[in-house]
C-alpha positions in Angstrom: 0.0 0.0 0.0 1.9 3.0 -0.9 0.1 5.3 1.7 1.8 3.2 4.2 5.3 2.7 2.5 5.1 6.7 2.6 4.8 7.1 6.2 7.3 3.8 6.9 10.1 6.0 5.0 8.8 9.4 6.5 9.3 7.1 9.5 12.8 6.2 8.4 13.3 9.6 7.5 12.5 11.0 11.5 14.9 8.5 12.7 17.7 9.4 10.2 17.2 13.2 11.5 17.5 12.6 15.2 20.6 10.0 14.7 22.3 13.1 12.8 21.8 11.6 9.7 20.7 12.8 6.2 17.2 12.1 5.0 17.1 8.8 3.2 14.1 9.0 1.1 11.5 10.9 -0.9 8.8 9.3 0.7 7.4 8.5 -2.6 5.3 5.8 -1.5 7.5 3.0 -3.9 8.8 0.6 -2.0 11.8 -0.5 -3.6 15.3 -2.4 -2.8 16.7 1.3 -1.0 13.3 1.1 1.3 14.2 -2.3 2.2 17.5 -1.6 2.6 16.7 0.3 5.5 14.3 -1.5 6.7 16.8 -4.6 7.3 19.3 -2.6 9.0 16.7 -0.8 11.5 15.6 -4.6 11.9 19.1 -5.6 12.6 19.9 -2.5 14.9 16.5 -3.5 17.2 17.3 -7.5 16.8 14.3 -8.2 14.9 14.5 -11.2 13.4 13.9 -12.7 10.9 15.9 -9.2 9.3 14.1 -9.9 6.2 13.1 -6.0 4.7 9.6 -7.4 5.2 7.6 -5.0 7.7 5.8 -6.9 9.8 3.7 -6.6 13.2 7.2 -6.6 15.1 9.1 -4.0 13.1 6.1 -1.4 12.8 5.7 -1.5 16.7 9.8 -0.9 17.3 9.3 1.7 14.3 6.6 3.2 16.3 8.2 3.2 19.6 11.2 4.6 18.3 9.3 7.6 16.2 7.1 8.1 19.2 10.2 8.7 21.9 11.4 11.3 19.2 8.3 13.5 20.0 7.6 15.1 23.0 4.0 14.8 23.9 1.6 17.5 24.4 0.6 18.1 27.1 -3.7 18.3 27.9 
């Protein structure tokens, strides 16, 4: 589904920002052998396994949790 391959690499793309890092994609919605590039390491780095580029219940929640301590909350 491309709207969600968007938001996985404007995901990626958070990440990349807070580790100091340059923004990997155009979040283009294509998810091609760069996307899943990325995906693998970030899978590696959180000892996901199988590290496989497939995105799967267990990599969107540590993408999540990752994106989510990026952001402070508001607060109500």
């Amino acid at each position: 589904d491309k709207a969600a391959t968007a938001r996985l690499q404007h995901i990626l793309n958070d990440i990349a920002k807070a580790d100091n890092k340059p923004r990997i994609f155009d979040e283009s919605g294509a998810f091609g052998p760069k996307t899943k590039e990325h995906v693998i390491k970030f899978q590696q780095k959180h000892n996901i396994s199988p590290a496989s580029g497939i995105v799967g219940p267990k990599t969107w929640k540590a993408l999540l949790e990752r994106w989510a301590a990026l952001r402070p909350l508001p607060l109500a």
